[in-house]
Backbone bond lengths (Angstrom), bond angles and torsions (degrees), N, CA, C in turn:
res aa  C-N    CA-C-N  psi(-1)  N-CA   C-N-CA  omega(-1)  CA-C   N-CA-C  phi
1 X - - - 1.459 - - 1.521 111.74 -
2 X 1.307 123.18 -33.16 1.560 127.52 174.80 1.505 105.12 -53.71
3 X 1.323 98.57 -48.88 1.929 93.99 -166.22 1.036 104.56 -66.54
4 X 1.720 130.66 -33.49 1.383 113.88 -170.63 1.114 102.80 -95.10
5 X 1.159 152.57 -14.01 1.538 151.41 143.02 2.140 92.51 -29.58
6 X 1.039 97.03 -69.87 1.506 94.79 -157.38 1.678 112.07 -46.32
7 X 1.673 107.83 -49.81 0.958 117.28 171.19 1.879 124.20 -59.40
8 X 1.459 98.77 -39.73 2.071 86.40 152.29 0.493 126.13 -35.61
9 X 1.901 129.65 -49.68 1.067 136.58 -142.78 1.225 103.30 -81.84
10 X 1.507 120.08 -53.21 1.710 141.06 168.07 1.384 105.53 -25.17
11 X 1.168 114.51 -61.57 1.306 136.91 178.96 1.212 124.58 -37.64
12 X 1.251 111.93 -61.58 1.360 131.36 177.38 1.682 114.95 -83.98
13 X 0.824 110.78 -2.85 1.738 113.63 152.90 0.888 102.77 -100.55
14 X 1.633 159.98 9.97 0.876 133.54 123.48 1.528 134.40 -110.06
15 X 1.376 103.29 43.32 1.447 114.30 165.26 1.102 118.98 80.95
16 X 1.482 107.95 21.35 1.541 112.78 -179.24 1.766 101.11 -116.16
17 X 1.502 110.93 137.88 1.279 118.01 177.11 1.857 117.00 -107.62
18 X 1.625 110.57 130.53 1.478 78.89 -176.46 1.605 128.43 -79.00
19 X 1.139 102.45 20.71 1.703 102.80 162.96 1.712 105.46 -79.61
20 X 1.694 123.14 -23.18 1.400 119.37 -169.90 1.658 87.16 -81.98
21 X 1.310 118.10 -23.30 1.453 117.12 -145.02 1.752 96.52 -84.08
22 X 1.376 95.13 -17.99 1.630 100.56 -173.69 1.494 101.54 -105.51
23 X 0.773 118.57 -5.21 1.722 114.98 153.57 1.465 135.30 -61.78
24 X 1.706 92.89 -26.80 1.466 106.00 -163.24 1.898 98.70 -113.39
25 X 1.714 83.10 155.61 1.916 101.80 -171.82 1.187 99.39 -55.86
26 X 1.621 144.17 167.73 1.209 149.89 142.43 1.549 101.88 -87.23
27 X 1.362 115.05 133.84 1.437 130.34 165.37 1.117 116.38 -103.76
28 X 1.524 129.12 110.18 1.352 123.49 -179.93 1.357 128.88 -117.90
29 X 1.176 121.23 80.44 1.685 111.78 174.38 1.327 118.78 -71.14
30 X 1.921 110.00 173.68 1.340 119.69 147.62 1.532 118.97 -125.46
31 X 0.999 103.92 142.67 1.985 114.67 -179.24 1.252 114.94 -145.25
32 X 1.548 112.84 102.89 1.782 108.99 -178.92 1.188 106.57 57.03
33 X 1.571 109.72 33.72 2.055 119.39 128.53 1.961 90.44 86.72
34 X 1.452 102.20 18.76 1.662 113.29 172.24 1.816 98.85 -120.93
35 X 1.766 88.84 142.14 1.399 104.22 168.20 1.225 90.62 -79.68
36 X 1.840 100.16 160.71 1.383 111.51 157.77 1.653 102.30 -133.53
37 X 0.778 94.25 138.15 1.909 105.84 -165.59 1.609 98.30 -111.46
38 X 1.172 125.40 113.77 1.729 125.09 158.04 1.396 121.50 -86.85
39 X 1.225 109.51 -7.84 1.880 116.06 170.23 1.808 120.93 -132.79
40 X 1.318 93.37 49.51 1.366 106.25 -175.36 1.377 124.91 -52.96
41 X 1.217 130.98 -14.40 1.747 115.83 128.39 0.810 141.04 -83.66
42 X 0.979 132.19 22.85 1.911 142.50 151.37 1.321 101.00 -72.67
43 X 1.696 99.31 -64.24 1.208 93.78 -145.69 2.182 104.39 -78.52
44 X 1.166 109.20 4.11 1.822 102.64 176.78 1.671 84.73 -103.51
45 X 1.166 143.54 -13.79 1.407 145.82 157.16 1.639 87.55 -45.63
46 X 0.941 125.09 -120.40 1.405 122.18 161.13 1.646 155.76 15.43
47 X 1.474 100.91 -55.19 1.485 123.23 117.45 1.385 143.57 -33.71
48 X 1.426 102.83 -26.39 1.599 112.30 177.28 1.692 98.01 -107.04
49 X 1.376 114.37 -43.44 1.404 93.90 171.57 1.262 136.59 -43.36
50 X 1.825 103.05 -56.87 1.695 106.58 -179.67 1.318 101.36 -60.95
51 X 1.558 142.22 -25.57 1.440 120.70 -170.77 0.784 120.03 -56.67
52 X 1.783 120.15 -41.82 1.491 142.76 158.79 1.462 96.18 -32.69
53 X 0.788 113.75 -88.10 1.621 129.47 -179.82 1.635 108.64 -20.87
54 X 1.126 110.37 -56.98 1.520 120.12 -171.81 1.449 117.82 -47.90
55 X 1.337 127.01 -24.81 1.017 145.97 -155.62 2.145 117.26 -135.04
56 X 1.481 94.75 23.53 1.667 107.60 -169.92 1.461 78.92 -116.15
57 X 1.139 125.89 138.41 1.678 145.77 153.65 1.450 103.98 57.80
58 X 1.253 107.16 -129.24 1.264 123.87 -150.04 1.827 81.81 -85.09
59 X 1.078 140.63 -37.08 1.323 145.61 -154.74 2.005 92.68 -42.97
60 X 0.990 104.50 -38.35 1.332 107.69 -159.36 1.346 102.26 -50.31
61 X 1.505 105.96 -53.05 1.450 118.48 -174.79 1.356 109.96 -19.76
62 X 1.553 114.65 -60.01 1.363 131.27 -172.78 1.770 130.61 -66.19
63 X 1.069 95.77 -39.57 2.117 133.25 151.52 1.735 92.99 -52.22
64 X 0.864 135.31 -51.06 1.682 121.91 -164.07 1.402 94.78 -90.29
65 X 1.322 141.27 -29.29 1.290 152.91 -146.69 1.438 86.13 -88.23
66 X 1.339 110.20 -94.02 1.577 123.32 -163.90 1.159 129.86 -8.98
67 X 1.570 98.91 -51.35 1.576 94.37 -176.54 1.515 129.14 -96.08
68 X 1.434 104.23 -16.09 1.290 113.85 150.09 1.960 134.36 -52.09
69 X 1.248 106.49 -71.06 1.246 101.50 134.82 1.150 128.76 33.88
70 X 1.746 98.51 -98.91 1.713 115.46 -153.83 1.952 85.69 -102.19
71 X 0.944 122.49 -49.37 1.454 121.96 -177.99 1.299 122.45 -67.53
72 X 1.492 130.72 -63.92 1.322 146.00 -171.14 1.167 112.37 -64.91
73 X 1.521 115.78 -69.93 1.901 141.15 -126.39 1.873 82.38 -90.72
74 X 1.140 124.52 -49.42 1.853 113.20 -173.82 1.270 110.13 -50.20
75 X 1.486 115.52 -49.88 1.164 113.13 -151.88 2.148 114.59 -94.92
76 X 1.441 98.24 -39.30 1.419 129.26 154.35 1.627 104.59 -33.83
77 X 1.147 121.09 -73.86 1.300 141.10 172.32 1.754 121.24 -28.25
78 X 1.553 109.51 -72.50 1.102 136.93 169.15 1.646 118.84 -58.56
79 X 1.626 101.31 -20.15 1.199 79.98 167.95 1.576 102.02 -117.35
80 X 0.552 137.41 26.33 1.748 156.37 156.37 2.139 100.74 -79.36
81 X 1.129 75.60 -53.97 1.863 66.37 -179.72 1.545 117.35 -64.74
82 X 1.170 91.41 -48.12 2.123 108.97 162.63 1.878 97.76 -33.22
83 X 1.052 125.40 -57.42 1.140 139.01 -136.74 2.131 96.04 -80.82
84 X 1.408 87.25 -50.49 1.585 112.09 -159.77 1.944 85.49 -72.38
85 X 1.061 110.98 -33.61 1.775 110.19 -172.64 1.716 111.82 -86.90
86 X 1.447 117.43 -22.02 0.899 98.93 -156.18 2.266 96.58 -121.23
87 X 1.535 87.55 -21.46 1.620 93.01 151.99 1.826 135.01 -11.27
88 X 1.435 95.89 -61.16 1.465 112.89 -174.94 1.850 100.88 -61.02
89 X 1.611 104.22 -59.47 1.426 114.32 -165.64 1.149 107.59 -57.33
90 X 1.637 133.23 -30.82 1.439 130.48 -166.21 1.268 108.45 -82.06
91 X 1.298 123.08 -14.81 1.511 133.97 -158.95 1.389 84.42 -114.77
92 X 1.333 138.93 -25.38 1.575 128.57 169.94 1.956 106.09 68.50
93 X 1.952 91.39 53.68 1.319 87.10 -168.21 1.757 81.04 -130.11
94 X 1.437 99.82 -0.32 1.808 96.83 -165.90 1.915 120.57 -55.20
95 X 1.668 126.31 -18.14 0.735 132.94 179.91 1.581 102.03 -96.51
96 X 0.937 139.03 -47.02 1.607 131.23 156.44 1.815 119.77 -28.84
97 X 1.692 100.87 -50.83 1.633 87.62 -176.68 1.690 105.35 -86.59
98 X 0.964 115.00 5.33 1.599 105.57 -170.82 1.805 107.72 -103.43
99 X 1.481 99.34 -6.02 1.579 101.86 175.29 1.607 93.98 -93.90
100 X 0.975 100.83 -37.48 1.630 93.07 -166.18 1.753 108.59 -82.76
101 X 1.055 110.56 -15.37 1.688 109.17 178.02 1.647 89.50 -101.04
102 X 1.340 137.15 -79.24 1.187 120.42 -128.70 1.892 89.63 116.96
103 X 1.977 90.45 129.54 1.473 90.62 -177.78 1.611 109.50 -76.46
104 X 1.185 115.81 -28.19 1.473 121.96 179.57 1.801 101.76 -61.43
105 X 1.352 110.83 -70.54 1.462 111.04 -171.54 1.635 105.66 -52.08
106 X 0.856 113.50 1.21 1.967 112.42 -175.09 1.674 95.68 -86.28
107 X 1.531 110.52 -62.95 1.145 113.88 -157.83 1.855 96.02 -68.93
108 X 1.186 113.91 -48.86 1.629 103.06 -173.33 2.183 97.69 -52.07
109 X 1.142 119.58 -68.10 1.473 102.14 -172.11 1.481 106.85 -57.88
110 X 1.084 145.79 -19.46 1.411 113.68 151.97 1.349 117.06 -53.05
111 X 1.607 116.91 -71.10 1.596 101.16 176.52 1.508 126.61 -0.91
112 X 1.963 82.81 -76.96 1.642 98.15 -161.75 1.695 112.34 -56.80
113 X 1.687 117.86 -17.45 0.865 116.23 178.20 1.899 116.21 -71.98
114 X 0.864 125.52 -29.21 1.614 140.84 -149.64 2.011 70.13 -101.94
115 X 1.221 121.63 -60.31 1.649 98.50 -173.99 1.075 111.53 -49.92
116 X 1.636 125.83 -58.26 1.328 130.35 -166.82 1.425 108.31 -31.69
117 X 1.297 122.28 -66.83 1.418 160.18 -91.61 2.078 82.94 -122.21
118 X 1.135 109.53 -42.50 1.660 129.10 -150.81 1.884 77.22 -85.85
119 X 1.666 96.34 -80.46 2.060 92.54 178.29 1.444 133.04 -49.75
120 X 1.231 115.74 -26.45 1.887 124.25 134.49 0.608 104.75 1.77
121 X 1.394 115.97 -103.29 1.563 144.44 -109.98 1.402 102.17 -103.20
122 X 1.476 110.39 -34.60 1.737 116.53 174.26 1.558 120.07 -76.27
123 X 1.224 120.15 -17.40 1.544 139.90 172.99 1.721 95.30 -90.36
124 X 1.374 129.47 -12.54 1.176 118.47 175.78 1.732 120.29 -102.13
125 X 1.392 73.50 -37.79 1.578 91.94 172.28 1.845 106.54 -60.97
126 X 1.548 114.69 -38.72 1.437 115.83 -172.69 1.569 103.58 -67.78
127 X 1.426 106.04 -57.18 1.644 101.43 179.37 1.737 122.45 -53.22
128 X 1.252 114.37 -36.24 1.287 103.59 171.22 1.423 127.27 -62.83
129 X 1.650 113.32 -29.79 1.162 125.18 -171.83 1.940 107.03 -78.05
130 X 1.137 81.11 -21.14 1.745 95.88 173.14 1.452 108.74 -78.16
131 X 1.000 115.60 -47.78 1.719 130.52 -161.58 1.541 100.70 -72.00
132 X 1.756 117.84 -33.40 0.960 121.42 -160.39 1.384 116.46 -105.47
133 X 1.360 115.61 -10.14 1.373 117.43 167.94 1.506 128.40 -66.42
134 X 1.467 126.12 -41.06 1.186 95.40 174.76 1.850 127.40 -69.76
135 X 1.257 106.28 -22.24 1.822 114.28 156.70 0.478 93.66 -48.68
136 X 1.505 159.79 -56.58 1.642 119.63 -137.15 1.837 88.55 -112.69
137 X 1.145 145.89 -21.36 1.309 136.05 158.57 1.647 108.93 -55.71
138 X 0.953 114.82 -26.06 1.769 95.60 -171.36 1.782 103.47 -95.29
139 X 1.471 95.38 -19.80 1.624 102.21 177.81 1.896 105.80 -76.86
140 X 1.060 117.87 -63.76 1.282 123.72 178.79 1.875 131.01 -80.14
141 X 1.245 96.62 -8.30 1.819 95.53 -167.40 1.675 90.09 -148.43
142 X 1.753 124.86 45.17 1.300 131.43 163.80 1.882 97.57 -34.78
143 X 1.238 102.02 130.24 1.834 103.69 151.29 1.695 110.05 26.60
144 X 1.653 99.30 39.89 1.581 110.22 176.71 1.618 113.10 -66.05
145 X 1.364 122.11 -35.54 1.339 137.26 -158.11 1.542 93.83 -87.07
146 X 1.426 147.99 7.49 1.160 127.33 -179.38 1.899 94.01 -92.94
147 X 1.740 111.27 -22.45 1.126 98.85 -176.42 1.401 112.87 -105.85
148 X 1.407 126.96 32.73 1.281 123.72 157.46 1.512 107.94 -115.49
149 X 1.496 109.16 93.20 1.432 131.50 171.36 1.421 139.53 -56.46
150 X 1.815 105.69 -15.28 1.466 131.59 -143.40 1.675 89.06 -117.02
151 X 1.256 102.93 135.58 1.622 89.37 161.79 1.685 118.41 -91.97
152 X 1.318 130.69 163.96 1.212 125.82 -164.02 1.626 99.45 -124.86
153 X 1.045 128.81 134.88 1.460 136.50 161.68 1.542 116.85 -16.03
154 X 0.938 138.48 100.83 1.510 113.07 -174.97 2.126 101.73 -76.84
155 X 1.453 85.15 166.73 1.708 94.88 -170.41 1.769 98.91 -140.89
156 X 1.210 91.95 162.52 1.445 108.91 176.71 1.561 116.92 -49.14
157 X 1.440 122.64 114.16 1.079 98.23 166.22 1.648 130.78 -97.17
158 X 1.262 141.71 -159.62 1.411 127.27 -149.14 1.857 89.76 -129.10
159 X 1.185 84.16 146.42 1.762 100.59 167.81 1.850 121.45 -55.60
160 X 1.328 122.61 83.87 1.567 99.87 -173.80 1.612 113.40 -51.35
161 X 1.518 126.31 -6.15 1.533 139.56 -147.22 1.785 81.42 -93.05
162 X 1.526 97.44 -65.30 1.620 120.63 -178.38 1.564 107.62 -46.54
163 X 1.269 127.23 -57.08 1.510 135.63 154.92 1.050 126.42 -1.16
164 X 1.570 98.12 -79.51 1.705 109.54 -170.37 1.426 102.80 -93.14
165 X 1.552 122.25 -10.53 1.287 85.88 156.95 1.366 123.11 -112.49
166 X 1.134 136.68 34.28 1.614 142.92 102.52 1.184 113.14 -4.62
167 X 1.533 109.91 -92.08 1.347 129.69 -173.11 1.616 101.78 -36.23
168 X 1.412 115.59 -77.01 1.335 134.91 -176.54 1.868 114.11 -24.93
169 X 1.227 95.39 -52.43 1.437 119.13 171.66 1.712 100.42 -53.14
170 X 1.021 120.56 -73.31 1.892 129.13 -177.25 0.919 94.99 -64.05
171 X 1.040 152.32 -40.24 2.291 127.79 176.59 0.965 88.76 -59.80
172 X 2.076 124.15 -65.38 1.521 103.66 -165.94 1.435 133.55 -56.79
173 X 0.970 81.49 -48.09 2.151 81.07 -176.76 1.846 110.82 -58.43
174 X 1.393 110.04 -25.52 1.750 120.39 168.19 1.130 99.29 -73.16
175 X 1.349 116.23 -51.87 2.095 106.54 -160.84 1.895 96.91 -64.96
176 X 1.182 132.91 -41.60 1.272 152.27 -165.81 1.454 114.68 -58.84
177 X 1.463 105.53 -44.97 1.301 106.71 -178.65 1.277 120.97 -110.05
178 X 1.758 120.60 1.78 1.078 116.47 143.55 1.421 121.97 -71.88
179 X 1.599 118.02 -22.17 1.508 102.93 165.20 1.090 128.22 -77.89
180 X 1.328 120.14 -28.40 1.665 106.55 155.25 0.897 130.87 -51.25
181 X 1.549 133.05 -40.28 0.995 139.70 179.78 1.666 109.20 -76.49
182 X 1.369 128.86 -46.72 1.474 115.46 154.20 1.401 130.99 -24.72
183 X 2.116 111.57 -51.75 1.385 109.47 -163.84 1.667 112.22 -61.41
184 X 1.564 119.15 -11.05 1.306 130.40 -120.76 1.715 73.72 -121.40
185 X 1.513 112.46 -49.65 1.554 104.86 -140.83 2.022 89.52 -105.42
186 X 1.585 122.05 -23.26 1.373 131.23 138.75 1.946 80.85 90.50
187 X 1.305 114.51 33.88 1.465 118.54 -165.26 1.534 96.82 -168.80
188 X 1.853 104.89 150.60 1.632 103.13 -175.79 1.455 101.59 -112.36
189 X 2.303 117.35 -7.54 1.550 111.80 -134.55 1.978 86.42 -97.22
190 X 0.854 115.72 -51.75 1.788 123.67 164.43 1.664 110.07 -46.30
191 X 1.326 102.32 -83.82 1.674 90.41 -171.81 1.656 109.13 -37.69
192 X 1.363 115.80 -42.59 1.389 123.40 -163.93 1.652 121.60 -71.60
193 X 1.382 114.07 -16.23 1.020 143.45 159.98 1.883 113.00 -61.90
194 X 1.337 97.27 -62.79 1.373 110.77 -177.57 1.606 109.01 -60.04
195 X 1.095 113.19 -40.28 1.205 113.49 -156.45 1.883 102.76 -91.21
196 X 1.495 108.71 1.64 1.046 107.73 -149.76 2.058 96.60 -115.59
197 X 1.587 94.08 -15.53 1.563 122.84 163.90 1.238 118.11 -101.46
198 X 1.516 133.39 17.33 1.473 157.12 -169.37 1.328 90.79 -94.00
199 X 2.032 84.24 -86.62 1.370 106.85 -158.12 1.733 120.85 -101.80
200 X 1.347 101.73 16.91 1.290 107.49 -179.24 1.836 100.46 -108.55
201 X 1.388 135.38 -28.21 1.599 131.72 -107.40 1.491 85.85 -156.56
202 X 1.437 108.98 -68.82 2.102 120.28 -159.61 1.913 87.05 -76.01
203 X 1.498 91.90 129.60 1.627 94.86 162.18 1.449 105.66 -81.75
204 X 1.205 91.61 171.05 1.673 103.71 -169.10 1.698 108.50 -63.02
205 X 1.629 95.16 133.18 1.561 101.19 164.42 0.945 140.71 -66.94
206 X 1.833 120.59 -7.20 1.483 116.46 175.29 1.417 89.20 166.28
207 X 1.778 109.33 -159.55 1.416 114.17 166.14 1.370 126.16 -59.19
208 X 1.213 101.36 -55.27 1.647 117.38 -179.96 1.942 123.30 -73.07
209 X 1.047 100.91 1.59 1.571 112.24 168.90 1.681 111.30 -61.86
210 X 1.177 113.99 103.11 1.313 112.82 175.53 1.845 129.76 2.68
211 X 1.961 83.71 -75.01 1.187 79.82 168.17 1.757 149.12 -26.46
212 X 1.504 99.54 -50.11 1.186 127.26 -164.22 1.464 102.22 -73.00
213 X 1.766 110.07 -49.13 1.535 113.58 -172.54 1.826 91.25 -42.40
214 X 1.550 97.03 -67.01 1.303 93.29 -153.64 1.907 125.64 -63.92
215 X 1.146 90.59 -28.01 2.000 89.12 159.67 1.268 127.58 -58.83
216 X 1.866 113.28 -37.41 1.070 114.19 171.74 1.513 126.15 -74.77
217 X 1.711 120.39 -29.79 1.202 138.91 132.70 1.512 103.90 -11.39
218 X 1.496 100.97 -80.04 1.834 105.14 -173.12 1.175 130.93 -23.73
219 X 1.562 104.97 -58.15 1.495 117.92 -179.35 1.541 120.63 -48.32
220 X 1.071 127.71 -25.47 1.617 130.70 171.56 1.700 98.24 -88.18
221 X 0.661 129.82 -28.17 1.623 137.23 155.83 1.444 120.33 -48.15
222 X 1.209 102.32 -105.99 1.708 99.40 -162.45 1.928 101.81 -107.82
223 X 1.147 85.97 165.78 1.719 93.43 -141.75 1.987 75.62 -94.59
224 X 0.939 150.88 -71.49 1.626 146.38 179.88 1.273 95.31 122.87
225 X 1.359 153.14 59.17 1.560 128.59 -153.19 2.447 66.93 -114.66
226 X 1.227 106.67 -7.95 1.304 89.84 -163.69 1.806 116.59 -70.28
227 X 1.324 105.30 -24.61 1.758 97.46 176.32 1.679 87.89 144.84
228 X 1.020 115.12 -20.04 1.906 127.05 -155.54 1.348 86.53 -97.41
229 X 1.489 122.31 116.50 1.740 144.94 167.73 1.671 116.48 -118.72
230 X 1.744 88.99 89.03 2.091 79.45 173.81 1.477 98.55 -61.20
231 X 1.733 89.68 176.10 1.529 113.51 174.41 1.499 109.48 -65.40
232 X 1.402 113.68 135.03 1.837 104.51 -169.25 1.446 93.15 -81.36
233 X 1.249 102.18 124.41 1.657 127.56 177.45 1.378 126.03 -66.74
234 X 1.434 124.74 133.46 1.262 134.18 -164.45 1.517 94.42 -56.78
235 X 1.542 113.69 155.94 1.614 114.48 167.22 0.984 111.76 -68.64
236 X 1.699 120.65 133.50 1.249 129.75 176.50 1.273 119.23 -179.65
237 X 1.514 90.95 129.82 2.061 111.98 -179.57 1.515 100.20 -22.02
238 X 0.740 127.88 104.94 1.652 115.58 154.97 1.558 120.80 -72.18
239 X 1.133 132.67 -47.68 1.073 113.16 160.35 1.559 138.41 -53.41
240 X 1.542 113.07 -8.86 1.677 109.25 178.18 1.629 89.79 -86.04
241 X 1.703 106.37 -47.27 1.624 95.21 -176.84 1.218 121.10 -76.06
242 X 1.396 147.26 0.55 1.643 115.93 137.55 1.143 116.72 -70.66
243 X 1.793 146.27 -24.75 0.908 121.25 157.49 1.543 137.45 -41.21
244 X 1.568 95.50 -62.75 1.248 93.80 176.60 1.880 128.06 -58.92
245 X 1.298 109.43 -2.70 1.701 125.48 178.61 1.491 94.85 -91.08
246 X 0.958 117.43 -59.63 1.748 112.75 158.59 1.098 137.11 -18.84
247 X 1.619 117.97 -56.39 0.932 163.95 140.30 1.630 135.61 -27.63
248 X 1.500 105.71 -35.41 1.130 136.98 156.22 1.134 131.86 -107.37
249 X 1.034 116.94 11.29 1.521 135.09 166.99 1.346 117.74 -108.20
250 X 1.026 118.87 -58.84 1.957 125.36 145.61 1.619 133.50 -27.76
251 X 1.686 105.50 -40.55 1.031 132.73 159.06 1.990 117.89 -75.67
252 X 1.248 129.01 -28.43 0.770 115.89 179.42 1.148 114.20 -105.94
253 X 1.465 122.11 -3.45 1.672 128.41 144.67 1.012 134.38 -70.51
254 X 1.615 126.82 -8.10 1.332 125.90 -174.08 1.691 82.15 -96.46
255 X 1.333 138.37 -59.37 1.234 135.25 162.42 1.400 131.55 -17.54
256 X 1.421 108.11 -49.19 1.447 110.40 -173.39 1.344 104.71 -81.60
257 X 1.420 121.28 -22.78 1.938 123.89 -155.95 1.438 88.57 -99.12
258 X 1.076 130.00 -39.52 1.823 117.75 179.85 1.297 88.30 -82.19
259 X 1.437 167.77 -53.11 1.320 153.54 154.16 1.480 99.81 -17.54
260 X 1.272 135.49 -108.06 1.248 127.27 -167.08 1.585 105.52 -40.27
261 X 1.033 125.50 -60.82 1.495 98.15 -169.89 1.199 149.77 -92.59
262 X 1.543 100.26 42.48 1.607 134.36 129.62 1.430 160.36 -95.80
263 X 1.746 78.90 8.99 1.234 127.53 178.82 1.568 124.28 -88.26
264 X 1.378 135.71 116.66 1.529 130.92 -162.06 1.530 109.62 -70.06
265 X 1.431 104.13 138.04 1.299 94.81 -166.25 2.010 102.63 -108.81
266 X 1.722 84.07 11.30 1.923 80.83 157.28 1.191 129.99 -85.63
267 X 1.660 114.79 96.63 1.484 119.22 -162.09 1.716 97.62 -101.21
C-alpha cells in the first residue's frame, strides 16, 4: 500500500487521477530481465489488490510457497542431501551401515529419506503459511479493502494441491542430487559452496539451465500476487526441460552410485 500511495502521489503531480489511471490499458514489457510499465498506477493499483488477495484463503498457501521455491528449497535442499550422504563417512560409521544393510538397500533408504524429509517440510512450510496469513493481514493490510475502490480483472487462481507439489518436486530433485553428489564428494563444505555460487551467484546459462526450466515452470503455477517476482525466464519448452532435468538426475545417479561403489568404505 506505501508504494501505491507513493505512486498516487507521483501521479497526481502530474495530473493524472487514478480513476484516469484506471481507464487506461497497462503496457507491459521486458528488456534485460526489467519490466517496463507505461501505466504505473494501475498497474501497483493492481499490485495492491492481489496482495490483498495473496493472503484470502487458501491463496496463501501459494504466497508462502513462491518464494521459497525459487530462493530457499534448491539450495537448502542440496545441501541437506550433502549432509544425509556424507553423515555416515564423518562419523566413520559408513562401512558398518553398508555391511549391515546392503550397498544397494543403503543408497535407496537414503533416497527415501531426502523424499520423506523434502514432502515434510513443504506440507509444513504450506500449513504455516496458511496458519499465518490471517496475522499477518490484520497486522499489515488493517481495513485495506475500504481503499481499493476499482474493481480488478479477476485471474486464474493456482492449485494450493498443484503448489506444494511443485515445491515438493524442487526439494526433491535438490535434496537428491546433492546426495549423489555427497556419496561421491563424502563432504557437504565444497560441493556446498559450489552449489551455493551456481544457484545463488552465476546468472542463468540459457533456456535450459535448471533454474529457468523451473521459474518458467512457475508461471503456470503460482500466481505472485505476493510481492515475490522471479527473473522472467528465457522462452522455453517446459516440458523437454523437465524431462531433460529428469533426465539428468537419473543420469547423474547411475554415475555417482557406481562411483561410490568402488569406492573404500574404510573411512
Amino acid at each position: 500500500m506505501t508504494r501505491l500511495q507513493t505512486t498516487e502521489a507521483q501521479a497526481s503531480a502530474n495530473g493524472v487521477s487514478l480513476a484516469q489511471a484506471m481507464e487506461q490499458p497497462i503496457g507491459l514489457a521486458v528488456q534485460d530481465g526489467q519490466k517496463l510499465v507505461d501505466n504505473p498506477l494501475r498497474y501497483d493499483y493492481e499490485r495492491a489488490h492481489f496482495a490483498v488477495q495473496a493472503l484470502e484463503g487458501t491463496n496463501a498457501v501459494g504466497t508462502g510457497l513462491e518464494m521459497i521455491t525459487f530462493l530457499a528449497i534448491p539450495l537448502l535442499f542440496f545441501i541437506y542431501g550433502c549432509g544425509v550422504a556424507a553423515g555416515d563417512a564423518r562419523r566413520r560409521i559408513l562401512k558398518d551401515r553398508v555391511v549391515m544393510q546392503g550397498a544397494a538397500s543403503y543408497v535407496v533408504a537414503k533416497a527415501a529419506t531426502v523424499v520423506a524429509v523434502s514432502v515434510a517440510a513443504v506440507l509444513i512450510a504450506a500449513t504455516l503459511s496458511l496458519a499465518a496469513a490471517p496475522i499477518l493481514r490484520a497486522t499489515f493490510l488493517p481495513a485495506v479493502d475500504r481503499s481499493l475502490l476499482y474493481p480488478v480483472a479477476a485471474q486464474a487462481v493456482g492449485s494450493p494441491s498443484v503448489q506444494i507439489a511443485f515445491s515438493a518436486s524442487t526439494a526433491i530433485m535438490f535434496g537428491l542430487l546433492g546426495l549423489f553428489v555427497g556419496l561421491v564428494a563424502r563432504s557437504m563444505l565444497i560441493p556446498s559452496l559450489a552449489a551455493g555460487g551456481l544457484l545463488m551467484v552465476a546468472p542463468f546459462a540459457g533456456p535450459y539451465d535448471p533454474r529457468n526450466i523451473l521459474t518458467a515452470a512457475g508461471e503456470g503455477v503460482f500466481n505472485y500476487w505476493g510481492g515475490f517476482s522471479p527473473r522472467p525466464p528465457f522462452p522455453v519448452q517446459v516440458e523437454i526441460g523437465v524431462t531433460l532435468m529428469a533426465g539428468g538426475l537419473f543420469f547423474v545417479a547411475l554415475v555417482s552410485v557406481a562411483i561410490w561403489s568402488r569406492m573404500t568404505k574404510f573411512v
